[in-house]
GUKOLNU-675445 format. One record per residue (C-alpha): residue in one letter; y, z, x; residue number from 1. Coordinates in pm, 1 decimal. Each point is the difference from the previous one (the first is absolute). Example, Ala and Ser with C-alpha at 12.3 -4.5 7.8 and 13.67 -1.06 7.14 Angstrom:
BEGIN
(A; (-450.0; 780.0; 1230.0); 1),
(S; (344.0; -66.0; 137.0); 2),
! end
This chain:
BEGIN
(X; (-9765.5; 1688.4; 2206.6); 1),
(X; (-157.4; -151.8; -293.5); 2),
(X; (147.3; -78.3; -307.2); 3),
(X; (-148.1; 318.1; -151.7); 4),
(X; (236.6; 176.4; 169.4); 5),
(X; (258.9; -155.4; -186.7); 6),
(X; (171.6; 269.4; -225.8); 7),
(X; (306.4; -216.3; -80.5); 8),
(X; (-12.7; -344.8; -85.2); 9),
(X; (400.6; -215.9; -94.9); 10),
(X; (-117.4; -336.2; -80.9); 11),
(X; (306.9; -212.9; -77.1); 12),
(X; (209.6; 230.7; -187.6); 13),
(X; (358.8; -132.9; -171.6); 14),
(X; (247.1; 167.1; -164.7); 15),
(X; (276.9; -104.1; -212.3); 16),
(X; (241.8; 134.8; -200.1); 17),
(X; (212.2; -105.5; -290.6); 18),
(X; (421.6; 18.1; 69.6); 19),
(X; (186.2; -70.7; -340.5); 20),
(X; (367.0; 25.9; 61.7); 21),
(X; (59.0; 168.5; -345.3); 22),
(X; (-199.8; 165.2; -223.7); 23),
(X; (3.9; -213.1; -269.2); 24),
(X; (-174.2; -219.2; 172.7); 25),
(X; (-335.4; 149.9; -11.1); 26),
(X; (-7.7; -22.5; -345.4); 27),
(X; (81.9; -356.9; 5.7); 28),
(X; (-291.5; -31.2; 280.7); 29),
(X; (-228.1; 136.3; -246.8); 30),
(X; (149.3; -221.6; -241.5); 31),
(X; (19.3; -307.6; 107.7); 32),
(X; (-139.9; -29.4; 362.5); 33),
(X; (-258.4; -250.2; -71.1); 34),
(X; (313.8; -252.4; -35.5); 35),
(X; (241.6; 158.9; 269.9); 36),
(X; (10.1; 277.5; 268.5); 37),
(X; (228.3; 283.2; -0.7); 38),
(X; (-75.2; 177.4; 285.3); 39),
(X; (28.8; -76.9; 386.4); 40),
(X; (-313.9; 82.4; 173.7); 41),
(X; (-38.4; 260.9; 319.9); 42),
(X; (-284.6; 9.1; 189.9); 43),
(X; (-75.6; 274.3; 138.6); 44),
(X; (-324.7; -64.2; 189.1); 45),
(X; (-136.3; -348.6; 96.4); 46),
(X; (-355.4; -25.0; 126.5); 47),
(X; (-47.2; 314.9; 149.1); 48),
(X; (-396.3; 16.9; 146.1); 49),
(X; (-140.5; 267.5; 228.0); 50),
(X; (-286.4; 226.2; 45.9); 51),
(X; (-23.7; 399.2; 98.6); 52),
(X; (-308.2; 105.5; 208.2); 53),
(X; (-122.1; 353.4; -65.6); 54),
(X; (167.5; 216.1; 283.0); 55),
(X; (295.8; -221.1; 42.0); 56),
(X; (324.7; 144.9; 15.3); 57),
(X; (233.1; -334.4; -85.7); 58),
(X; (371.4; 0.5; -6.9); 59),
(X; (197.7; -239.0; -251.1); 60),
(X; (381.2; -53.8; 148.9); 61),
(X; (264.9; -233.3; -122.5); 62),
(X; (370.7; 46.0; -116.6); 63),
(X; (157.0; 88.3; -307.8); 64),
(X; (-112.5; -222.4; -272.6); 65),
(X; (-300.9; -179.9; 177.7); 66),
(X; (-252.9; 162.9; -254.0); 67),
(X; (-235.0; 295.9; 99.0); 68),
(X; (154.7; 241.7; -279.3); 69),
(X; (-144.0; -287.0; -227.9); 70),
(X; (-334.0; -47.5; 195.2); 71),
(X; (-55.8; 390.9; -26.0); 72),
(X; (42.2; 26.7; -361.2); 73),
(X; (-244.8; -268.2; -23.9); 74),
(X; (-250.5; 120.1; 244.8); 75),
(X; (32.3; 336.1; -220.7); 76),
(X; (-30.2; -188.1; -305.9); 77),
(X; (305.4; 123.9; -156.0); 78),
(X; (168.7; -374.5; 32.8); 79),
(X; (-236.5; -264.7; -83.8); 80),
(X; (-11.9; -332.2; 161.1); 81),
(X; (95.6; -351.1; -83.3); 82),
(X; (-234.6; -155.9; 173.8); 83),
(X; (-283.5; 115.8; 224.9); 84),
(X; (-228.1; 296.1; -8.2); 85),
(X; (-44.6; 307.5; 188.5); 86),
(X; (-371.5; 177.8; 44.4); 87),
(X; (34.1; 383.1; 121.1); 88),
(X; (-282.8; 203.9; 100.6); 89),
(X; (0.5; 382.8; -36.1); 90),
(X; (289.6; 208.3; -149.2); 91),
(X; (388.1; -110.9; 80.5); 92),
(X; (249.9; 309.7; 47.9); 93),
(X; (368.1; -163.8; 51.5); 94),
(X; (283.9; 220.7; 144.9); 95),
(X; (242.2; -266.4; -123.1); 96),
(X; (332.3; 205.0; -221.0); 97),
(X; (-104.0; 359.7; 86.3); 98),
(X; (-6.8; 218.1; -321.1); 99),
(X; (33.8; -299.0; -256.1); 100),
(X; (-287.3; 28.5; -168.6); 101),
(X; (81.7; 426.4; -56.5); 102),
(X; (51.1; 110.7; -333.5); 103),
(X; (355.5; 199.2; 54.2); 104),
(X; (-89.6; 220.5; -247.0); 105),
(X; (-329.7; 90.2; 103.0); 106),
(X; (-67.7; 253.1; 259.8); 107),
(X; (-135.1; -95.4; 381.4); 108),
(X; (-310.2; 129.5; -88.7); 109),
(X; (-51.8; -214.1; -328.2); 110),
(X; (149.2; -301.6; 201.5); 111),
(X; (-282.4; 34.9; 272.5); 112),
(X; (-266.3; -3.8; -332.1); 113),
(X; (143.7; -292.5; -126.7); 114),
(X; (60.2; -198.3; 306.5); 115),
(X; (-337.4; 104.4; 91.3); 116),
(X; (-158.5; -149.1; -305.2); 117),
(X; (174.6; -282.9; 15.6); 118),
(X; (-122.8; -95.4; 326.0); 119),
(X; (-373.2; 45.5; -175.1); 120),
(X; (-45.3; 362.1; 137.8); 121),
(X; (-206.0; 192.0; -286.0); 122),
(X; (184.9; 414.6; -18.1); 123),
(X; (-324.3; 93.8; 210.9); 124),
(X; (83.5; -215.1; 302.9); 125),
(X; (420.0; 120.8; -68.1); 126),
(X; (-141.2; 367.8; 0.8); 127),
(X; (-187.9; -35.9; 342.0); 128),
(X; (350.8; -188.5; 151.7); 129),
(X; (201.4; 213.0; -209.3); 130),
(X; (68.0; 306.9; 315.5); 131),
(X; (5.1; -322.1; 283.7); 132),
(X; (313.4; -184.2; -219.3); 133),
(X; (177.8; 308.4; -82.4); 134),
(X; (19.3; 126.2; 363.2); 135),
(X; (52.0; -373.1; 194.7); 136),
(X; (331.0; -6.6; -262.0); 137),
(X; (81.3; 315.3; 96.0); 138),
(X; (261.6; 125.8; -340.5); 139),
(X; (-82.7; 351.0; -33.7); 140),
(X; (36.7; 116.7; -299.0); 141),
(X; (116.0; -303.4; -140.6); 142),
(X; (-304.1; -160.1; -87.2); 143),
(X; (0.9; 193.6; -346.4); 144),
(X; (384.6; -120.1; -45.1); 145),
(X; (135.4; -308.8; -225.0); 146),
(X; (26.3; -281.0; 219.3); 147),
(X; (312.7; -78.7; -97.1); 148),
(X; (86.2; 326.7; 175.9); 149),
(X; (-70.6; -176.9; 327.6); 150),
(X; (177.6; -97.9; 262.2); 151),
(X; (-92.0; -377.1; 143.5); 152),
(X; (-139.6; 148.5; 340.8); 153),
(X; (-260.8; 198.7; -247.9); 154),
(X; (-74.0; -305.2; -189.9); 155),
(X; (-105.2; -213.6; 300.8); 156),
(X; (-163.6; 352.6; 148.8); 157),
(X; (-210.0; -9.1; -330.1); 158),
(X; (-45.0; -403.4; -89.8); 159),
(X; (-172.1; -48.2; 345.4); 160),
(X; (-191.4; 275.9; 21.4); 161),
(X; (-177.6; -113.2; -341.9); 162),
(X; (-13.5; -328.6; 75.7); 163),
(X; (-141.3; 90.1; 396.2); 164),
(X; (-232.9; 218.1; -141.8); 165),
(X; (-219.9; -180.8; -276.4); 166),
(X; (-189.5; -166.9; 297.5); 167),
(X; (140.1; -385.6; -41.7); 168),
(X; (-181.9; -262.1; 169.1); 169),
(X; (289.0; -198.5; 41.7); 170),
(X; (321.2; 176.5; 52.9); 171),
(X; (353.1; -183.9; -84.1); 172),
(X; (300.4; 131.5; 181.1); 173),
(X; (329.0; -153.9; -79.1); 174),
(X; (255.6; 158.8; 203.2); 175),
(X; (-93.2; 311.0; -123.2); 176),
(X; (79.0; 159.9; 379.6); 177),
(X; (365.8; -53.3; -15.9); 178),
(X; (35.3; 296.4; -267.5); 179),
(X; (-35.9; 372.4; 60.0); 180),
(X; (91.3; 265.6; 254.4); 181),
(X; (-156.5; 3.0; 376.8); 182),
(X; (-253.4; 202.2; -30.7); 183),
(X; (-154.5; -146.0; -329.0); 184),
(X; (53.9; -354.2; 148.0); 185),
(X; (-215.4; 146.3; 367.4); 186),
(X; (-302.8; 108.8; -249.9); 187),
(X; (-22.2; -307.6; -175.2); 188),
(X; (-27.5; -205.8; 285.0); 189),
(X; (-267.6; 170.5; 99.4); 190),
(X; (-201.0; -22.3; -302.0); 191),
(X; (65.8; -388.4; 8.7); 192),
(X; (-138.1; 18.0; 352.0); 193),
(X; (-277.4; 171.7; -65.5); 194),
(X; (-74.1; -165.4; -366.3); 195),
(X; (-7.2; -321.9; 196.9); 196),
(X; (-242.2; 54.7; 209.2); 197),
(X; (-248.2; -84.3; -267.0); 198),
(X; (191.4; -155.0; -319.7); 199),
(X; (150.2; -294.0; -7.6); 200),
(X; (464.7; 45.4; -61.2); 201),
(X; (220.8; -264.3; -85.9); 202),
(X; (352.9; 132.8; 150.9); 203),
(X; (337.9; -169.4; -132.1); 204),
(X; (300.1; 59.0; 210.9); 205),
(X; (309.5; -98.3; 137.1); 206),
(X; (-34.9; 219.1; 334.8); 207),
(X; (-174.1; -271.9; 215.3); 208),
(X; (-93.9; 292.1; 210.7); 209),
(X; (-180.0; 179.0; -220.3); 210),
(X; (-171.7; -307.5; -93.7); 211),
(X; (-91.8; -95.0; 407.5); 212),
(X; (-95.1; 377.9; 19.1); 213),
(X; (-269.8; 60.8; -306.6); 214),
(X; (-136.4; -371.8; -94.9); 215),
(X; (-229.7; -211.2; 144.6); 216),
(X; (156.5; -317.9; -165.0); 217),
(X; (297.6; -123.2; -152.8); 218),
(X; (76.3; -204.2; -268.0); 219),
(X; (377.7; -175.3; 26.2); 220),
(X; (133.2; -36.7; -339.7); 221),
(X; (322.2; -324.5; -62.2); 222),
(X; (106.8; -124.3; -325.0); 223),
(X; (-300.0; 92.1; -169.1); 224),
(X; (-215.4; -145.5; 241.8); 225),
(X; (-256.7; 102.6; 264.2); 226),
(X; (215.6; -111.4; 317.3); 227),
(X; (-229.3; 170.7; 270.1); 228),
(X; (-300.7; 217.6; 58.5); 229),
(X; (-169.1; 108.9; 300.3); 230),
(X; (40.8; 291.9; 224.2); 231),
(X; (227.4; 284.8; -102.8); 232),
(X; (199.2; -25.5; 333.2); 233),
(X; (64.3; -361.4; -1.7); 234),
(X; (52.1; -72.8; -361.9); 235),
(X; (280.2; 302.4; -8.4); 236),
(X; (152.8; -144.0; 347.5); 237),
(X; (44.0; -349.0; -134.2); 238),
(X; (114.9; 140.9; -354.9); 239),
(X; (256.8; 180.1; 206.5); 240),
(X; (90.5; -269.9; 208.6); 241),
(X; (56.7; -185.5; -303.2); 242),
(X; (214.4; 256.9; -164.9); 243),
(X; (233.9; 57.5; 276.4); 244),
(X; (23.6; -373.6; 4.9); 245),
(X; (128.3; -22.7; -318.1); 246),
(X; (297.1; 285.2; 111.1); 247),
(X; (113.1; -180.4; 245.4); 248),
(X; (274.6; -154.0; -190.9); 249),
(X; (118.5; -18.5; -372.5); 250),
(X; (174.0; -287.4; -122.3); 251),
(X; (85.7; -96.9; 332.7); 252),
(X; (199.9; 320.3; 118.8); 253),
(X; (-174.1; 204.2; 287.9); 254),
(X; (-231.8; 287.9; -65.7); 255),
(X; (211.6; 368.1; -35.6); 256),
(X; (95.8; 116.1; 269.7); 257),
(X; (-196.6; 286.8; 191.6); 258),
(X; (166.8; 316.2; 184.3); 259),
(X; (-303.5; 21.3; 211.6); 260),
(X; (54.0; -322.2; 141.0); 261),
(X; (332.6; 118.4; 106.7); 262),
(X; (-111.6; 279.5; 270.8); 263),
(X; (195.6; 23.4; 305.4); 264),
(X; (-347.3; -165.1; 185.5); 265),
(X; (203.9; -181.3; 251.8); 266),
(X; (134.4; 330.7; 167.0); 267),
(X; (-173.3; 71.5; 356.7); 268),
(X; (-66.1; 342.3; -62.9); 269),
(X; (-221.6; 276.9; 164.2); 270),
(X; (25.9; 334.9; -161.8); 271),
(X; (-166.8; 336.5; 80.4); 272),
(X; (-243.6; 45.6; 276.4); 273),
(X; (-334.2; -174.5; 110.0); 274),
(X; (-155.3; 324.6; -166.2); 275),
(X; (129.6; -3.9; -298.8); 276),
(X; (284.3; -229.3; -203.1); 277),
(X; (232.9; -84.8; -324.3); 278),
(X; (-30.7; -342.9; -145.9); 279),
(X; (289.2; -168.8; 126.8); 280),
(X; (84.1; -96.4; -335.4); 281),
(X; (-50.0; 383.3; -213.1); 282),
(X; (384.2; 38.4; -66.8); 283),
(X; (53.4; -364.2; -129.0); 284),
(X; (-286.4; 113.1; -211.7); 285),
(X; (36.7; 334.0; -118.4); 286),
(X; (359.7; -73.5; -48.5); 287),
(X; (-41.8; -272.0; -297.3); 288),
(X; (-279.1; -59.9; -252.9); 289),
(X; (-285.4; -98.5; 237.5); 290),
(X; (-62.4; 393.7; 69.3); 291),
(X; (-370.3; 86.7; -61.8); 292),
(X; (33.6; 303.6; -168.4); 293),
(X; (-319.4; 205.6; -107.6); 294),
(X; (-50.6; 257.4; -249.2); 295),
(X; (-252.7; 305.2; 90.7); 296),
(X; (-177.6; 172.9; -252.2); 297),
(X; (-205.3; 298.0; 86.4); 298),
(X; (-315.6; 106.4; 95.6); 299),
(X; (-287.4; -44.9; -296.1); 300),
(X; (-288.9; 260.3; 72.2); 301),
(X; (-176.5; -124.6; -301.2); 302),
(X; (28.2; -356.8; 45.8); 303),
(X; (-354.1; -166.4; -27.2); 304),
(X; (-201.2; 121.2; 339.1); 305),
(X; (-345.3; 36.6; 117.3); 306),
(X; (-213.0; 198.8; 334.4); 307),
(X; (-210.2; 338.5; 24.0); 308),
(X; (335.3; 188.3; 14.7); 309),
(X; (-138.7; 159.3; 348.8); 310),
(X; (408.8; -79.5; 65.4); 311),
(X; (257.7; 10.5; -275.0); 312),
(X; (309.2; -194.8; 17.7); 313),
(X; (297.8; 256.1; -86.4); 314),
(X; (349.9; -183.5; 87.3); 315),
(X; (94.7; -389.8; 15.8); 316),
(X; (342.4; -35.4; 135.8); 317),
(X; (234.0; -297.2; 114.7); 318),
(X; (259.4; 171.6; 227.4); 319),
(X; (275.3; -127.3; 198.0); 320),
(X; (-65.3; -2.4; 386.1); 321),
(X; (108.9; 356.9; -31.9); 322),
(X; (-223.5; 144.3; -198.9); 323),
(X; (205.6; 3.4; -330.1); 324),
(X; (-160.2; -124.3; -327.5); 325),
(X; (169.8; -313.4; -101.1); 326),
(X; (18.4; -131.9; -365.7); 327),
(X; (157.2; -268.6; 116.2); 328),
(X; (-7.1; -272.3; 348.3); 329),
(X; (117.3; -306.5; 126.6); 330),
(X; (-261.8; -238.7; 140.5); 331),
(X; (29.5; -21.2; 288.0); 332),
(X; (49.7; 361.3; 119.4); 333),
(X; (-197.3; 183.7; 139.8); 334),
(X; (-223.4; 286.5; -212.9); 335),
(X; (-275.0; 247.2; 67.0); 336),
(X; (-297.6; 9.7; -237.6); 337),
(X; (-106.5; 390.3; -31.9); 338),
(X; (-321.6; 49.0; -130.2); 339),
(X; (-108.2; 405.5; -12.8); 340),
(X; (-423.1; 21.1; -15.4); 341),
(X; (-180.2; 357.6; -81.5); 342),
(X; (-376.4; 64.1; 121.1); 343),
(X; (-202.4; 142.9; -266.0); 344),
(X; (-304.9; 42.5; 279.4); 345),
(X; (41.4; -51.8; 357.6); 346),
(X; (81.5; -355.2; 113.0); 347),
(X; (-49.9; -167.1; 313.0); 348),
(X; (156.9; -266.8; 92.4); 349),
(X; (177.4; -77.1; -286.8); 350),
(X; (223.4; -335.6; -72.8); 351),
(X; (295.6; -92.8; -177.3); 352),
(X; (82.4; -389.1; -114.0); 353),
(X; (190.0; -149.3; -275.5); 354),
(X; (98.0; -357.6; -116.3); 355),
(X; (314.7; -157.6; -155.3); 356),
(X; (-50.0; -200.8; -300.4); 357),
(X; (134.4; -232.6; -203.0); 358),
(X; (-18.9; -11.5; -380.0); 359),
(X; (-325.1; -212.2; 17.1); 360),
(X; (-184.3; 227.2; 236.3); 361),
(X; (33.9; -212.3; 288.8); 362),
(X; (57.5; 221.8; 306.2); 363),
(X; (283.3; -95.4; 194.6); 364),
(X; (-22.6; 228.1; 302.2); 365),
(X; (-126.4; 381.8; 110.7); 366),
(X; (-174.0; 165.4; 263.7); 367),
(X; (-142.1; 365.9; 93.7); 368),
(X; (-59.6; 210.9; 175.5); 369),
(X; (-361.0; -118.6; 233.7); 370),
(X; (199.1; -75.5; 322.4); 371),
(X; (227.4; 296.5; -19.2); 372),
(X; (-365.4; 170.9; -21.2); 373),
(X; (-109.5; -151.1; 281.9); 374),
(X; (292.7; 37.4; 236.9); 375),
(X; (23.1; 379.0; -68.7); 376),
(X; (-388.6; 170.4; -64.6); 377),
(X; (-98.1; 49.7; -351.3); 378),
(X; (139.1; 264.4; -221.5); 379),
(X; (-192.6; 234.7; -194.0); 380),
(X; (114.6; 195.5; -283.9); 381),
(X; (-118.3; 260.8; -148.4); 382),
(X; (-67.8; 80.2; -410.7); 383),
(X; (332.2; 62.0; -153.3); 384),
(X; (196.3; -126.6; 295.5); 385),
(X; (246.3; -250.0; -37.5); 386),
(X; (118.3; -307.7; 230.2); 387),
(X; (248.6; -272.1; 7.9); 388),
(X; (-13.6; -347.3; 72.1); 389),
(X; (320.8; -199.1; 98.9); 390),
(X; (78.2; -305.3; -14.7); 391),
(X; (326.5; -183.3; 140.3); 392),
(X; (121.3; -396.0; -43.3); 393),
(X; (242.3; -212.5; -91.2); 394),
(X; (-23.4; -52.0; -382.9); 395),
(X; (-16.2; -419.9; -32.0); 396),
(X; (210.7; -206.7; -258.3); 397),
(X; (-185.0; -26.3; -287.0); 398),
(X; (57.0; -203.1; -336.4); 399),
(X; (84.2; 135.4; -342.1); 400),
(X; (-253.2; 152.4; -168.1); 401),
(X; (-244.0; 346.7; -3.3); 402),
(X; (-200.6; 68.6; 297.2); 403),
(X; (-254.2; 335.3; 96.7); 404),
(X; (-129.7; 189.8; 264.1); 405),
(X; (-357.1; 59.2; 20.1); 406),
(X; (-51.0; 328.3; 215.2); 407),
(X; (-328.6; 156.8; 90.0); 408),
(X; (-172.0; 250.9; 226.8); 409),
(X; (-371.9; -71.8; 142.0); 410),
(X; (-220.5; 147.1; 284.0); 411),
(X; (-166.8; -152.9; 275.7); 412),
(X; (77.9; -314.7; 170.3); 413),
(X; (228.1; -342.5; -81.4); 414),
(X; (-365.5; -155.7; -105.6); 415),
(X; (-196.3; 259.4; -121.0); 416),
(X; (140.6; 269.4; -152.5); 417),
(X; (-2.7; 184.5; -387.4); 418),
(X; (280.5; -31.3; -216.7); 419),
(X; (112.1; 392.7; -119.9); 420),
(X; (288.7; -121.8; -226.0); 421),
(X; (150.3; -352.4; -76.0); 422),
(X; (314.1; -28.6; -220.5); 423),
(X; (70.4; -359.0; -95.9); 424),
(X; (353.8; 32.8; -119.6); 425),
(X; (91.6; 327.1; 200.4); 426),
(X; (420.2; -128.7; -2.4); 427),
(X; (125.4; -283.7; -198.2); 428),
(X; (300.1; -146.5; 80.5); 429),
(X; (214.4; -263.2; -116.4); 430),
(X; (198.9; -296.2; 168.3); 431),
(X; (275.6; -62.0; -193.2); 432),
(X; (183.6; -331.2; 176.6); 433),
(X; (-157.0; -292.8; 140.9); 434),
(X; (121.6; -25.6; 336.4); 435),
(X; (-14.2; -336.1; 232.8); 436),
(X; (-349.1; 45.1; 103.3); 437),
(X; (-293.9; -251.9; -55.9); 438),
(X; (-319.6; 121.5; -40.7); 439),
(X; (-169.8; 308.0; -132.3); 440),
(X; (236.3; 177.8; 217.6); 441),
(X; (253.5; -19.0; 287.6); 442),
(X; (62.1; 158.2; 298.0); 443),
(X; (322.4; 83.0; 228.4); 444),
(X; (127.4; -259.5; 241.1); 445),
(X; (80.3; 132.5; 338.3); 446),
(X; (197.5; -320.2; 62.1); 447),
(X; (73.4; -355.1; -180.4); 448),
(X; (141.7; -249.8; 195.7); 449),
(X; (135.4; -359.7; -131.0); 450),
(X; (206.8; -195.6; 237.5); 451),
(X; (-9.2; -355.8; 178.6); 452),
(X; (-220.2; -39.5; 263.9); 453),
(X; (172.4; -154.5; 330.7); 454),
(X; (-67.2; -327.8; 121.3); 455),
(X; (-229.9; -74.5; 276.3); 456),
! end
């Protein structure tokens, strides 16, 4: 790349700020401080130099207090600088506090107008965005209401779809992901996806794995300082090395103790059948705080979707092995994913899939329904028909957060086939403990065995 490519330029930016101890002491600074200082001095940035390419998705990590709140006002030029200068090429839109820059007592509609012109969007260029904002934030009728009337999931439904939609050629994100419900978070992960593929994002977060999973590079952030950059994987993997470091022990006592490091591992246990099994350890589990509990919310028909609609996807359901709709399971147990599919013209060879996903749209597992296909003959189904696809597994351990499953129906074959109807977010549900698994998710143990080994 050549340097025109450039469309951010830190060169050796400082920041320091005044501390007075009492407040009459920045009178007396004005006062008198060409004879004494009254103030102790915090410096909030030392020496901070990078560059951002045009396409480059870069990640800036670091811990509480190392600095990048600082370095984004200043890259937005709402903080300036001690020292050092910043160049920026094209138009900046920052999703830094969602909603703070929102007149409360404006409505949404006069908000989008006035964030819009702030960003240098003249009313023409708001009118042609105008329909594209109102639907990504999705508020109904709401738009035409008093801010203040809002609830904080419609503010950050409203704040990034303005600031998404006034096309930025550098987009800030600063942890702007961890707000929101499920579905909203889903969609804007795949705008930032998409967006990237030809703007350039700077992404600020303390979720490593969102950092490893969007950005091409990372920035590590210490005291102020720039204490590593390079590759998004490595410089997160040594910042977390680092961190954990640092836990191991404070002021010389050993780290808090952890339940999970308790499990009854050293048992010699086989339980169930080759065929099929418990993890040897579910009731030590499910009988304290470690249980994985998930939360099932229902089927979305009008959750963002695509296809021809040759197929229609009527019914999304996470059942027990049964049959019987759950709102609630365990992970580890075992479920059946339902999903009901009507022809609208006749079909052959249709296909079923879906994916399980976490809240950054990383897929963590699915399947479909190709081999089934290919073990039993093709189906065909006639218009207005209906068919079922079934799906049965053992639902894995996964962390706390939001997660979705993407369901669809195509025809033809597992490599060349047309997609009738694709619902991204077709059942959220949420994970509402962390269990003991490492990873993006865990799975059931058959058997865990710790003992000595015996000599010779």
């Amino acid at each position: 790349m050549s340097s025109d490519d450039v469309v951010l330029r830190i060169r050796h930016i400082s920041k320091s700020f005044e501390i007075y101890d009492k407040p009459r002491h920045r009178l007396q600074q004005m006062l008198f401080g060409r004879w004494k200082t009254y103030f102790q001095e915090f410096r909030a940035l030392n020496d901070i130099d990078f560059e951002v390419k045009k396409g480059e998705c870069v990640g800036i990590i670091g811990p509480n207090g190392a600095g990048k709140s600082t370095l984004l006002q200043i890259v937005t030029g709402t903080l300036l600088p001690s020292e050092g200068s910043v160049e920026r090429r094209g138009r900046i839109a920052a999703l830094l506090e969602l909603g703070s820059g929102f007149n409360p007592e404006f409505t949404g509609r006069e908000n989008v107008y006035m964030n819009a012109a702030i960003l240098g969007l003249t009313k023409a260029e708001t009118d042609a965005k105008y329909d594209d904002i109102v639907a990504f934030a999705d508020i109904g009728e709401f738009i035409d209401r008093p801010v203040k009337t809002y609830s904080s999931g419609m503010m950050v439904r409203l704040a990034f779809a303005v600031n998404a939609f006034v096309d930025p050629d550098i987009l800030i994100v600063d942890e702007a992901l961890a707000v929101g419900d499920a579905f909203f978070q889903q969609k804007c992960m795949r705008f930032i996806r998409k967006f990237k593929e030809n703007h350039t994002i700077l992404f600020v977060s303390h979720d490593t794995a969102a950092v490893v999973n969007l950005c091409d590079r990372a920035i590590l952030l210490d005291h102020g300082r720039i204490a590593e950059e390079g590759n998004a994987k490595d410089v997160t993997d040594h910042y977390l090395s680092a961190f954990y470091a640092a836990r191991q022990n404070v002021d010389g006592m050993p780290a808090p103790r952890d339940p999970a490091a308790e499990l009854p591992g050293t048992a010699d246990v086989a339980a169930g059948s080759d065929g099929d099994f418990r993890d040897m350890r579910q009731d030590f589990i499910n009988a304290g705080n470690l249980r994985n509990d998930l939360e099932i919310f229902r089927f979305n028909p009008d959750a963002d979707s695509f296809g021809d609609r040759a197929a229609e996807i009527e019914s999304v359901v996470l059942a027990d092995e049964h049959g019987t709709p759950l709102s609630w399971c365990v992970g580890g147990e075992m479920v059946r994913l339902e999903v009901v599919c009507r022809a609208n013209r006749e079909l052959f060879s249709p296909l079923v899939g879906y994916y399980v996903r976490d809240r950054l749209g990383q897929d963590l597992f699915g399947d479909n329904t190709c081999l089934t296909t290919q073990q039993t003959g093709p189906l065909t189904v006639l218009p207005g028909e209906s068919f079922l696809a079934e799906f049965e597994f053992r639902m894995p351990l996964l962390n706390k957060g939001s997660y979705s499953i993407l369901v669809a129906v195509a025809s033809g074959t597992q490599h060349q086939h047309v997609q009738h109807h694709w619902i991204y977010d077709a059942v959220v549900f949420q994970s509402h403990t962390d269990s003991f698994c490492g990873g993006l998710l865990g799975i059931p143990h058959k058997r865990i065995v710790l003992k000595k080994k015996a000599a010779g």
